[in-house]
N, C-alpha and C positions, 0 to 999 in steps of 0.2 A: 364153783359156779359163780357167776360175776354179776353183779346186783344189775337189773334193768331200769332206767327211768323212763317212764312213759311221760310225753313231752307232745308239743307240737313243733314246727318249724316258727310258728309265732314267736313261742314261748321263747324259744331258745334267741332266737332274733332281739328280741325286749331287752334280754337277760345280756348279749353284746353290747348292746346301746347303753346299757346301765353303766357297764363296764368301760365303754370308751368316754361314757360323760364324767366319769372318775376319773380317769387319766389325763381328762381334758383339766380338772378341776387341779388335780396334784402338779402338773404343770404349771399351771395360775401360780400354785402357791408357792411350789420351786423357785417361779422368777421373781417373787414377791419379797423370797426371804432372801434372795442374794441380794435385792436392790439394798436390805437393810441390814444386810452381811458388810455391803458395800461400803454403806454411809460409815459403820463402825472401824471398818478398817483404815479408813481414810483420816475419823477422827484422831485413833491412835497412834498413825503414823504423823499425821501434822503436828502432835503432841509430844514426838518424840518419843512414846511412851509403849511398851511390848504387854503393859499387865494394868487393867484398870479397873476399879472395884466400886460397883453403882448400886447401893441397897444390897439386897441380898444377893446380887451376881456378882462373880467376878468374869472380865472378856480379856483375851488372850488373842496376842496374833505377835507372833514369836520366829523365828526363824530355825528352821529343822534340819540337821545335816544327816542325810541317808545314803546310804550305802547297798547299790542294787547289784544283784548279778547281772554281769550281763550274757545273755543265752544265746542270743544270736552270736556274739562273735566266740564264744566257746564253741558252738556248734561247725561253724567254721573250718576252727581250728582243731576242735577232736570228738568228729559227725560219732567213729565207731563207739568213742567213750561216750558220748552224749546220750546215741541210742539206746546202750546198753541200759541208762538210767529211766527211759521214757518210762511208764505207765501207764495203762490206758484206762480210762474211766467211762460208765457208761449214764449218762441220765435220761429223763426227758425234759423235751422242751412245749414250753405250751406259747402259741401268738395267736395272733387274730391281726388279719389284714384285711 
């Protein structure tokens, strides 16, 4: 049996608005910390410098060499082999729009 919440449309209404004024707010802070993502990367690059150590931090901005599959052009080139490996996964998804 699957638990009931007894709610209004109010309620639930509020409980959205909370919810997007959080999202509002995480965003703020998103663009906040890249601006000073920003300033940091710029100093160590003008400095020359990939590792700098300021009190107890140490910041890092390093150059990373990766190594990607790539699917699409396997897929391509061998769809039957490809397929054979799919997977399928099931979740759910939750938004609010």
């Amino acid at each position: 049996m699957q638990n009931r919440i007894i709610t209004t449309n109010l309620n639930i209404e509020n409980e959205i608005r909370l919810i997007k004024s959080y999202e509002a707010k995480e965003k703020e802070l998103k663009e906040l910390r890249e601006e000073k993502e920003a300033e940091l990367k710029k100093l160590l690059d003008n400095a020359g410098l990939e590792e700098l150590e300021v009190g107890a931090f140490t910041i890092r901005f390093t150059n990373v060499v990766r190594n990607n599959f790539n699917t699409s052009a396997f897929k391509k080139k061998y769809l039957e082999l490809y397929n054979s490996f799919i997977k399928q996964t099931n979740y759910r998804k939750f938004t609010i729009s």
